[in-house]
LOVEXTI-392268 format. One record per residue: x, y, z of N, C-alpha, C in turn; residue in three letters; residue number from 1. Coordinates in nm, 2 decimals, decimal comma. Layout:
BEGIN
<atom><n_east>X</n_east><n_north>Y</n_north><n_up>Z</n_up><ca_east>X</ca_east><ca_north>Y</ca_north><ca_up>Z</ca_up><c_east>X</c_east><c_north>Y</c_north><c_up>Z</c_up><rest>ALA</rest><nr>NUM</nr></atom>
...
***
This chain:
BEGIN
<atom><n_east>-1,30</n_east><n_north>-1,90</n_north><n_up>-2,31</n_up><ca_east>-1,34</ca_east><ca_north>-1,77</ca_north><ca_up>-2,35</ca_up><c_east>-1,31</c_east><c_north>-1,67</c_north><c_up>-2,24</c_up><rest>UNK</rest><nr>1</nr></atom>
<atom><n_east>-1,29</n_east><n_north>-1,53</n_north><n_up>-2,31</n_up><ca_east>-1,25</ca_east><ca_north>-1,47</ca_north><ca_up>-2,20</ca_up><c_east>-1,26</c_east><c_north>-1,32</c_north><c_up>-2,22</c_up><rest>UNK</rest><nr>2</nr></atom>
<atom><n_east>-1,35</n_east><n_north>-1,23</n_north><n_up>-2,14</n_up><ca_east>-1,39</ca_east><ca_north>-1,13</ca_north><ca_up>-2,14</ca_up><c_east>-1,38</c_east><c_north>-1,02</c_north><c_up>-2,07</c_up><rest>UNK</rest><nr>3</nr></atom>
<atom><n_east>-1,36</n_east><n_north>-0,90</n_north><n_up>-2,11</n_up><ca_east>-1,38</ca_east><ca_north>-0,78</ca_north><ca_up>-2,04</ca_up><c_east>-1,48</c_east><c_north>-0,73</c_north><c_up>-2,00</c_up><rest>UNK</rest><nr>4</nr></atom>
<atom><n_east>-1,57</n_east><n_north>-0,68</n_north><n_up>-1,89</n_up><ca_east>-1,70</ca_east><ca_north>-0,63</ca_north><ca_up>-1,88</ca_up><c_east>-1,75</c_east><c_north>-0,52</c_north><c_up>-1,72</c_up><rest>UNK</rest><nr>5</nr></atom>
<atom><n_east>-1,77</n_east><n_north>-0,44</n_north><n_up>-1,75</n_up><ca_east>-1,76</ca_east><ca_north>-0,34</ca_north><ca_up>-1,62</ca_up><c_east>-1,89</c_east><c_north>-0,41</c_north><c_up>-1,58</c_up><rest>UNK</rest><nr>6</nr></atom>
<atom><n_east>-1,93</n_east><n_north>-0,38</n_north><n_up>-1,43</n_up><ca_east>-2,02</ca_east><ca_north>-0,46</ca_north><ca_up>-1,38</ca_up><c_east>-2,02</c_east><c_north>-0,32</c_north><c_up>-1,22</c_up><rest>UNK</rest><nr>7</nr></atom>
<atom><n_east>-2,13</n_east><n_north>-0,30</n_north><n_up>-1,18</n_up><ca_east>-2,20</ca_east><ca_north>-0,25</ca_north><ca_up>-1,03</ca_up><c_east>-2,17</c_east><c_north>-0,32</c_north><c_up>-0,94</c_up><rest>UNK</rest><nr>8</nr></atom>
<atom><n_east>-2,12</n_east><n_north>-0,34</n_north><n_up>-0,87</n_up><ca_east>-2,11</ca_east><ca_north>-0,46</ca_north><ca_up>-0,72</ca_up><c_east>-2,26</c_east><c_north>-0,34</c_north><c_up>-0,61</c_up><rest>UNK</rest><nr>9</nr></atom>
<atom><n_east>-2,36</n_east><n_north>-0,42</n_north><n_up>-0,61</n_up><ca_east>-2,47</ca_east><ca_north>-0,36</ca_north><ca_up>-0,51</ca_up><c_east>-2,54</c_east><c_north>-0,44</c_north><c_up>-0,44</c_up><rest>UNK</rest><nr>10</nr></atom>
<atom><n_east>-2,60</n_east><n_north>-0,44</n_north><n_up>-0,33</n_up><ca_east>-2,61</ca_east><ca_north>-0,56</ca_north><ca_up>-0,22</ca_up><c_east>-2,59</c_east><c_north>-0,73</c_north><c_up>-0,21</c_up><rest>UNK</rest><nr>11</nr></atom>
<atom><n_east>-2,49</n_east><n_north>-0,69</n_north><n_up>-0,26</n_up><ca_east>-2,39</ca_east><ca_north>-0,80</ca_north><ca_up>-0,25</ca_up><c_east>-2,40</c_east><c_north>-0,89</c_north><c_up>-0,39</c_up><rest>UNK</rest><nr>12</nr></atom>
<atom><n_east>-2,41</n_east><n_north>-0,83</n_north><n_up>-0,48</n_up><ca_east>-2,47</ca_east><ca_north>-0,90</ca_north><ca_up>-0,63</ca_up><c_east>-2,38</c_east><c_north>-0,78</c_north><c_up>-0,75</c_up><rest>UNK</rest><nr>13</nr></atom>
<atom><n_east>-2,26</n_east><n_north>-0,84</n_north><n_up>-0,84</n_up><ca_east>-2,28</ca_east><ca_north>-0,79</ca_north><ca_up>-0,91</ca_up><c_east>-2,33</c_east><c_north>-0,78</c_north><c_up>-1,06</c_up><rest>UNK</rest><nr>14</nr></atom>
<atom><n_east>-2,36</n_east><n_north>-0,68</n_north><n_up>-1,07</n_up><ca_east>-2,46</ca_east><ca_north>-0,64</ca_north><ca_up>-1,17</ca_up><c_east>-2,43</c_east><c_north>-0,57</c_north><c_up>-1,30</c_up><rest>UNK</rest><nr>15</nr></atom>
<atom><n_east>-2,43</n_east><n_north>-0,69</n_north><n_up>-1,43</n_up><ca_east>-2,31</ca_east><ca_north>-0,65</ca_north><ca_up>-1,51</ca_up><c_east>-2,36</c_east><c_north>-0,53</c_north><c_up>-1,60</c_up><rest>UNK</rest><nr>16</nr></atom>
<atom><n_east>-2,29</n_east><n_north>-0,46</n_north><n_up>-1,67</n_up><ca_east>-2,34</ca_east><ca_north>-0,32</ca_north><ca_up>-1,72</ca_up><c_east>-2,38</c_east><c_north>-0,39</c_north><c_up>-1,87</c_up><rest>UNK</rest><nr>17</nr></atom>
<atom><n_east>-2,38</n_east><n_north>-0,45</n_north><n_up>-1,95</n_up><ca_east>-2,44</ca_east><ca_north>-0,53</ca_north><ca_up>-2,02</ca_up><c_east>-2,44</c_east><c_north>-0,69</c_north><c_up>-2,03</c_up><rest>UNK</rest><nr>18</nr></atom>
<atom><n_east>-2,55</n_east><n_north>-0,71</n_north><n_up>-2,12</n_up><ca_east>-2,57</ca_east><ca_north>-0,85</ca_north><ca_up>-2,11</ca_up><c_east>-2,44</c_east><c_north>-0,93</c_north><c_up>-2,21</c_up><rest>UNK</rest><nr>19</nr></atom>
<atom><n_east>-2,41</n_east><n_north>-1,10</n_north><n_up>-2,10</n_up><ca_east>-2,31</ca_east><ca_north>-1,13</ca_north><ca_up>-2,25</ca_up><c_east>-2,40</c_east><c_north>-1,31</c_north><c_up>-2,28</c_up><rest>UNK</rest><nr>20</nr></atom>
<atom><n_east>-2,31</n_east><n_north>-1,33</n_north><n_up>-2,36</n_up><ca_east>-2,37</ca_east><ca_north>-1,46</ca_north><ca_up>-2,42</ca_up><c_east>-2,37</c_east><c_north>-1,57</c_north><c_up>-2,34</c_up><rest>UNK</rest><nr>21</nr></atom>
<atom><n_east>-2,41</n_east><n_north>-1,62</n_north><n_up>-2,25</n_up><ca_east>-2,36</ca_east><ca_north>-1,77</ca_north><ca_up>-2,17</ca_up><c_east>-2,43</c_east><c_north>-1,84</c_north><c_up>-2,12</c_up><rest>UNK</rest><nr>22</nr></atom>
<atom><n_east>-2,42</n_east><n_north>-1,98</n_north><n_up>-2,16</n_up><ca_east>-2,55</ca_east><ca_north>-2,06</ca_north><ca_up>-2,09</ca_up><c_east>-2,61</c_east><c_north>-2,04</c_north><c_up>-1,96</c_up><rest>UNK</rest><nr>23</nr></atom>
<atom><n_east>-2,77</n_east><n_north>-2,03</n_north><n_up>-1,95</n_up><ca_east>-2,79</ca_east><ca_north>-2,02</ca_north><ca_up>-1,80</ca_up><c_east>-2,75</c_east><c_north>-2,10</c_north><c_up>-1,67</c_up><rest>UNK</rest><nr>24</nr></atom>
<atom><n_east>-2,66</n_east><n_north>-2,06</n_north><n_up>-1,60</n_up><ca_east>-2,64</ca_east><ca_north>-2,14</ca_north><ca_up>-1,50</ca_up><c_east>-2,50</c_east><c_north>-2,21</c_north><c_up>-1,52</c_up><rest>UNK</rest><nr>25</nr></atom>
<atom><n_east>-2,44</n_east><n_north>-2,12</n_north><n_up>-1,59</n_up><ca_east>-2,27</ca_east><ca_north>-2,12</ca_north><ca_up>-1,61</ca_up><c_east>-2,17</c_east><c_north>-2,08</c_north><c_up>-1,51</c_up><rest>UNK</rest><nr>26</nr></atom>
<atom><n_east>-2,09</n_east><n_north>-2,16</n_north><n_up>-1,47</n_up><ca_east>-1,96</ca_east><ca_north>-2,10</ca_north><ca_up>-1,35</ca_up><c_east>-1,86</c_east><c_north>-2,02</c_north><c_up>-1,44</c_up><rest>UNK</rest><nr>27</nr></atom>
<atom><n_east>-1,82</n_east><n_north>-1,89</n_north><n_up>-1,34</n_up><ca_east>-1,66</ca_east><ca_north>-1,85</ca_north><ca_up>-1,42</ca_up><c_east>-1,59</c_east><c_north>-1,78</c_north><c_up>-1,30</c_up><rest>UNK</rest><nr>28</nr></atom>
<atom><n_east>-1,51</n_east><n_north>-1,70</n_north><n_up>-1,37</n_up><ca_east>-1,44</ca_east><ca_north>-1,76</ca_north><ca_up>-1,28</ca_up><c_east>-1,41</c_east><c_north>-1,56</c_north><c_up>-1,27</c_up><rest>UNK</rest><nr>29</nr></atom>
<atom><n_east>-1,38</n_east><n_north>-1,48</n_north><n_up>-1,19</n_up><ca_east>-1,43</ca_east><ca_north>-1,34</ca_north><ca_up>-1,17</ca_up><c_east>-1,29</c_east><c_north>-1,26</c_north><c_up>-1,12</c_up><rest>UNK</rest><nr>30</nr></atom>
<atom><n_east>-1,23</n_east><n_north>-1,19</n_north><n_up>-1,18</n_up><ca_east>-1,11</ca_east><ca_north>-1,08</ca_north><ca_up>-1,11</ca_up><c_east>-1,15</c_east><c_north>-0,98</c_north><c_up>-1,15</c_up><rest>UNK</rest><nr>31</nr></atom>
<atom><n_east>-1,18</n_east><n_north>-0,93</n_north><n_up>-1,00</n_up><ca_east>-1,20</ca_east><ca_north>-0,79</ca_north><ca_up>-0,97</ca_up><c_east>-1,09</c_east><c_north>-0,70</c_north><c_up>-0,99</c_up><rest>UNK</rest><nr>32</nr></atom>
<atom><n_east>-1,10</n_east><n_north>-0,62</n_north><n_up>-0,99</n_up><ca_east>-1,01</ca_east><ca_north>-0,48</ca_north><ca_up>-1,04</ca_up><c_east>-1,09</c_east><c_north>-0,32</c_north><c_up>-1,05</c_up><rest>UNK</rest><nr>33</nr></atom>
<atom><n_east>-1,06</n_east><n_north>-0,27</n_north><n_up>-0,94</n_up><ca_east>-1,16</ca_east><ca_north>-0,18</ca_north><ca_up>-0,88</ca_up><c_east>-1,09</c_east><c_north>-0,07</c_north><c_up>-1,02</c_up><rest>UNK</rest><nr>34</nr></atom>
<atom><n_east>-1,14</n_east><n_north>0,09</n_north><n_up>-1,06</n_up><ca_east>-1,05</ca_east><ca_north>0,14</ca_north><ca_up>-1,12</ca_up><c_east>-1,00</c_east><c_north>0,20</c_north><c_up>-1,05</c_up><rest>UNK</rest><nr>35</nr></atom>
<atom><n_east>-0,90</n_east><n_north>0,30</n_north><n_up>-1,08</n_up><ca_east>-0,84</ca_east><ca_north>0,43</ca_north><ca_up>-1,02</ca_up><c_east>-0,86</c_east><c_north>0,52</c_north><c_up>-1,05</c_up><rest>UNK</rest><nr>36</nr></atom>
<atom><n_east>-0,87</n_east><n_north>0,59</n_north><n_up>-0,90</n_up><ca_east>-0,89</ca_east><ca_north>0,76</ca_north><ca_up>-0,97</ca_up><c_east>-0,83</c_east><c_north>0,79</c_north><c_up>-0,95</c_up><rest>UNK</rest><nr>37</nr></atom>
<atom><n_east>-0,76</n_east><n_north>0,87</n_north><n_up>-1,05</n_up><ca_east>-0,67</ca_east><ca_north>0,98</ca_north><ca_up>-1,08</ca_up><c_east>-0,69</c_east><c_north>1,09</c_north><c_up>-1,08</c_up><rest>UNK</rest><nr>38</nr></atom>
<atom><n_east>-0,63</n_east><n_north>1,17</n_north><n_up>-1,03</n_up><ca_east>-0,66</ca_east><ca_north>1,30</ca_north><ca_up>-1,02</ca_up><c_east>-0,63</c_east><c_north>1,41</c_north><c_up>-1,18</c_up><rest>UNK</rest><nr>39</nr></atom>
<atom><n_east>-0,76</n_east><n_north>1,44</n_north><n_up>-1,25</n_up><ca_east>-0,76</ca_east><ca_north>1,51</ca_north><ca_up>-1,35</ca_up><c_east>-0,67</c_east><c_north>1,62</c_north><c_up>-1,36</c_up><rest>UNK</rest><nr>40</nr></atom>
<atom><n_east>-0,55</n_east><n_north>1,64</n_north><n_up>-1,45</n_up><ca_east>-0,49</ca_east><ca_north>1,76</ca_north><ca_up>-1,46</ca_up><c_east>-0,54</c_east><c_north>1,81</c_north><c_up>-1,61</c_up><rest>UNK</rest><nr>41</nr></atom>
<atom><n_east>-0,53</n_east><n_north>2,02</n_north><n_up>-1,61</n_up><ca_east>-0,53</ca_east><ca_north>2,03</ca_north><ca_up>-1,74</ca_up><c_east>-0,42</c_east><c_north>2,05</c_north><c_up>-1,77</c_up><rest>UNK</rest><nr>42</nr></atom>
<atom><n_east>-0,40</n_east><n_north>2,15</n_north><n_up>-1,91</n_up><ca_east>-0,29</ca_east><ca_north>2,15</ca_north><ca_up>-2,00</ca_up><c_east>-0,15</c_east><c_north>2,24</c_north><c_up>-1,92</c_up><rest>UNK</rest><nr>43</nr></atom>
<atom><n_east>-0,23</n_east><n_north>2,37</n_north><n_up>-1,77</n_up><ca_east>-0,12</ca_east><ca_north>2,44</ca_north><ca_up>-1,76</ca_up><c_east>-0,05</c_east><c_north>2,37</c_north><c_up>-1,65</c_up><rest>UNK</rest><nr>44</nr></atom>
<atom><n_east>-0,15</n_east><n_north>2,25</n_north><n_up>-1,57</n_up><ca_east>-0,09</ca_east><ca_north>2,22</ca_north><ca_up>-1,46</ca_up><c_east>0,01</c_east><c_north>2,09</c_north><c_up>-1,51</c_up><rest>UNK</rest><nr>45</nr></atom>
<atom><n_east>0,01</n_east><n_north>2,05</n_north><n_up>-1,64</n_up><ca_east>0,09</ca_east><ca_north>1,95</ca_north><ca_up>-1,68</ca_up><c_east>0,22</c_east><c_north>2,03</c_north><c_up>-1,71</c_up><rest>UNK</rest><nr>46</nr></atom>
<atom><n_east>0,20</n_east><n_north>2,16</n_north><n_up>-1,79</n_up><ca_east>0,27</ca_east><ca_north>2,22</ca_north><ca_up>-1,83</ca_up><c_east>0,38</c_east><c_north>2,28</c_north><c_up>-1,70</c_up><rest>UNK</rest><nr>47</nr></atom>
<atom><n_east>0,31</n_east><n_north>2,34</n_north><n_up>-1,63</n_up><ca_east>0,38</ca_east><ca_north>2,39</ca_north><ca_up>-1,49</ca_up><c_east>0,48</c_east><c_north>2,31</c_north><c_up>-1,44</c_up><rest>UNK</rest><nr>48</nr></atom>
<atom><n_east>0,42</n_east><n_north>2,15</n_north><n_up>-1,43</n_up><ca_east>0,53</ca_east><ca_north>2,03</ca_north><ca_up>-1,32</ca_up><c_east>0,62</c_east><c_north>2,01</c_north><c_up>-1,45</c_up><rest>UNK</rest><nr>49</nr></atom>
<atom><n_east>0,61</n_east><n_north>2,02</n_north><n_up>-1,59</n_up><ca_east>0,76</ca_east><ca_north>1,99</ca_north><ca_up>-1,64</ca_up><c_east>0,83</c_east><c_north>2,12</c_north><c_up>-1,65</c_up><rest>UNK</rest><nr>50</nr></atom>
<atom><n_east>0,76</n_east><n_north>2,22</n_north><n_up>-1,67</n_up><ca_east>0,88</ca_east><ca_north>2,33</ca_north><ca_up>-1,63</ca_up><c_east>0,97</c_east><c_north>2,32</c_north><c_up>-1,52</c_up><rest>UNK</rest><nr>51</nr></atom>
<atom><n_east>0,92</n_east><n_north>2,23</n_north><n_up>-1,43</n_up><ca_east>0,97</ca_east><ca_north>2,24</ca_north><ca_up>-1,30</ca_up><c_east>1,05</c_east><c_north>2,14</c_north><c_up>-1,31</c_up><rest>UNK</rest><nr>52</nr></atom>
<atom><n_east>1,07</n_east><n_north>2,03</n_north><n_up>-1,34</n_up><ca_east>1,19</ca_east><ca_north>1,97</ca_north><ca_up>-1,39</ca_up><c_east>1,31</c_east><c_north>2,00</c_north><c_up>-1,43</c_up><rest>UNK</rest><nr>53</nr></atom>
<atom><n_east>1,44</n_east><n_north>1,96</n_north><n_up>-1,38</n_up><ca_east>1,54</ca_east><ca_north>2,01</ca_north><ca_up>-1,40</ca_up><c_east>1,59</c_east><c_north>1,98</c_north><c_up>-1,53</c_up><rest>UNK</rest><nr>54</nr></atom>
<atom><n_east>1,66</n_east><n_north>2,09</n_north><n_up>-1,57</n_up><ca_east>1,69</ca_east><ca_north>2,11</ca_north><ca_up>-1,70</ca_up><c_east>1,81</c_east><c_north>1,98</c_north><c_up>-1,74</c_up><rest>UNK</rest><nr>55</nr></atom>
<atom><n_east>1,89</n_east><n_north>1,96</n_north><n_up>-1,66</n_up><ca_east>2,02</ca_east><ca_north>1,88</ca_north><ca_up>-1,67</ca_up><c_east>2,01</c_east><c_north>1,84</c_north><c_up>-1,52</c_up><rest>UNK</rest><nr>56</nr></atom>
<atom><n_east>2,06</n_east><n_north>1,72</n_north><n_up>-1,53</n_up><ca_east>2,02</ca_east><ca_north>1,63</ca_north><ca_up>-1,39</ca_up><c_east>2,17</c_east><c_north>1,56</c_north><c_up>-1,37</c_up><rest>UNK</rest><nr>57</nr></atom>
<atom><n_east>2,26</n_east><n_north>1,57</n_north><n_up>-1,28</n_up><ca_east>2,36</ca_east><ca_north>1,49</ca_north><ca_up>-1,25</ca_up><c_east>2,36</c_east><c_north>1,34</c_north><c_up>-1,26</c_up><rest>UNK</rest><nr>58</nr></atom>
<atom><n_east>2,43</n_east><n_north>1,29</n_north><n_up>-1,33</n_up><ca_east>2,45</ca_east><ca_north>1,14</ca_north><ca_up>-1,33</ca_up><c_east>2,48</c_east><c_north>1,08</c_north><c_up>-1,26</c_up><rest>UNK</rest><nr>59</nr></atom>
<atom><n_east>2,62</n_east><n_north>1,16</n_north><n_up>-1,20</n_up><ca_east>2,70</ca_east><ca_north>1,11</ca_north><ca_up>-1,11</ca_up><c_east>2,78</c_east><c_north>1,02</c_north><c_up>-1,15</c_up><rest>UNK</rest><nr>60</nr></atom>
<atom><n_east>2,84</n_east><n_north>1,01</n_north><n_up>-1,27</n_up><ca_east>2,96</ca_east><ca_north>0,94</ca_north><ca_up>-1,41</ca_up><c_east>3,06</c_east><c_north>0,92</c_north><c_up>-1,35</c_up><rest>UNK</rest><nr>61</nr></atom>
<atom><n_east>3,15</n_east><n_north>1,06</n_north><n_up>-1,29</n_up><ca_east>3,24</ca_east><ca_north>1,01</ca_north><ca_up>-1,27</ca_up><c_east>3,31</c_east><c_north>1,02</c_north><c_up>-1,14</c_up><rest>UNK</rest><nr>62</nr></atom>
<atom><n_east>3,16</n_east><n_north>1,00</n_north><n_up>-1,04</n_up><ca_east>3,20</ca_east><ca_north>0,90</ca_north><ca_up>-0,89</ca_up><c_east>3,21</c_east><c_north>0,73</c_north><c_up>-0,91</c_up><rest>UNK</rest><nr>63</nr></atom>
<atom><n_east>3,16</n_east><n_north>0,71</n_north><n_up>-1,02</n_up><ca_east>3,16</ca_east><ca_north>0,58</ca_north><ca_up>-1,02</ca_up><c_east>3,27</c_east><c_north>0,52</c_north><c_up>-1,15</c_up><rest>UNK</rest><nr>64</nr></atom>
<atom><n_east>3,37</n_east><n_north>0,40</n_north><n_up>-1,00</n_up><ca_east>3,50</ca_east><ca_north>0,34</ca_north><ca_up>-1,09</ca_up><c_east>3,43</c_east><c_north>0,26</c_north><c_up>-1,26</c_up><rest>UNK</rest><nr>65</nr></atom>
<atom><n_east>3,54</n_east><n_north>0,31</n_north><n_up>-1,33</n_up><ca_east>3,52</ca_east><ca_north>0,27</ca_north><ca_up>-1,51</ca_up><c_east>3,54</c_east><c_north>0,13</c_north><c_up>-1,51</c_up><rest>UNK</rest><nr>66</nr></atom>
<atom><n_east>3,53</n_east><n_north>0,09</n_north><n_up>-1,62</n_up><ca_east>3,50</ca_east><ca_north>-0,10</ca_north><ca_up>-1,66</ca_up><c_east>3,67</c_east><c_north>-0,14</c_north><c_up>-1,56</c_up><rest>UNK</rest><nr>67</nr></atom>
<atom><n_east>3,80</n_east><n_north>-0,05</n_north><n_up>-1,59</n_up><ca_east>3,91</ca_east><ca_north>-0,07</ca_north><ca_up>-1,60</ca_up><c_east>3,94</c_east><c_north>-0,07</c_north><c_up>-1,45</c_up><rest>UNK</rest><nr>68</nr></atom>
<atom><n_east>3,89</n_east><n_north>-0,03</n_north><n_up>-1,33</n_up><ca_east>3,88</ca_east><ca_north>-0,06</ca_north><ca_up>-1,19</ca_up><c_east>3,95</c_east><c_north>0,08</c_north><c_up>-1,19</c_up><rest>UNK</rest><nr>69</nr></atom>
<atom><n_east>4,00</n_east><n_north>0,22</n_north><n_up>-1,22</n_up><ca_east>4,02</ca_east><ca_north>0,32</ca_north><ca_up>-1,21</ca_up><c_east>3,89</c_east><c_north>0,42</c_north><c_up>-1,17</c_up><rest>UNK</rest><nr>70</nr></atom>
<atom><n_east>3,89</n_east><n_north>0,51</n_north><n_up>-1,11</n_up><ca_east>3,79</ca_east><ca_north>0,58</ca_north><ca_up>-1,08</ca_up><c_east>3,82</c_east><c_north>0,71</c_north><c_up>-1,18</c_up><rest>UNK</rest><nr>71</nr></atom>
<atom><n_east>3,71</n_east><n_north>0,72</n_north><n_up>-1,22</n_up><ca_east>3,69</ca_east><ca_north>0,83</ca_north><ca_up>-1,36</ca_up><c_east>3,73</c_east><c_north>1,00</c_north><c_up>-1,27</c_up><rest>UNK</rest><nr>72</nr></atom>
<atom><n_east>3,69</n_east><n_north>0,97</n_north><n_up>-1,17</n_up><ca_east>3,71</ca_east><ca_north>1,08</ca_north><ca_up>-1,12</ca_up><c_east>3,91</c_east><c_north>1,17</c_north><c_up>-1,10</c_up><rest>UNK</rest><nr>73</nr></atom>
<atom><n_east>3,93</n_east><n_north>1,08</n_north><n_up>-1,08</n_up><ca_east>4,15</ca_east><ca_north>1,07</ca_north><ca_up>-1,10</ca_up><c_east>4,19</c_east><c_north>1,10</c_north><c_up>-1,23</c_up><rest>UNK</rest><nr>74</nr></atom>
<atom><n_east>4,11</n_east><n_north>1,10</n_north><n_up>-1,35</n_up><ca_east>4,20</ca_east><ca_north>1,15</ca_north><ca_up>-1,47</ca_up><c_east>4,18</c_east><c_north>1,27</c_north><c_up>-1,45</c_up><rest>UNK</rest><nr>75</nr></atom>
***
């Protein structure tokens, strides 16, 4: 069986945010995974960083030689 369950880590015990079903005095087996915090954006500061993105971005196509061992850049 295998479950998801947020849990308090507090003087050195953690302490699960609800109860689950399991015999008393059962082993398992525990990966931690702290969350992340992210830093909250709203709608204009999302809006802002793609305006800011370039409109057309170079690929750089034809510095690089074709399937044919010719460099695209020579036609």
């Amino acid at each position: 069986m295998a479950i998801i369950i947020e849990a308090i880590y507090e003087q050195g015990v953690l302490r699960l945010s609800k109860p689950i079903s399991l015999p008393e005095g059962s082993h398992v087996e525990i990966i931690v995974i702290s969350p992340q915090r992210s830093e909250v954006k709203n709608s204009a500061q999302i809006l802002s960083e793609i305006a800011a993105l370039p409109i057309e971005g170079s690929t750089g196509q034809d510095r690089y030689p074709t399937s044919l061992g010719e460099d695209a850049s020579q036609k």
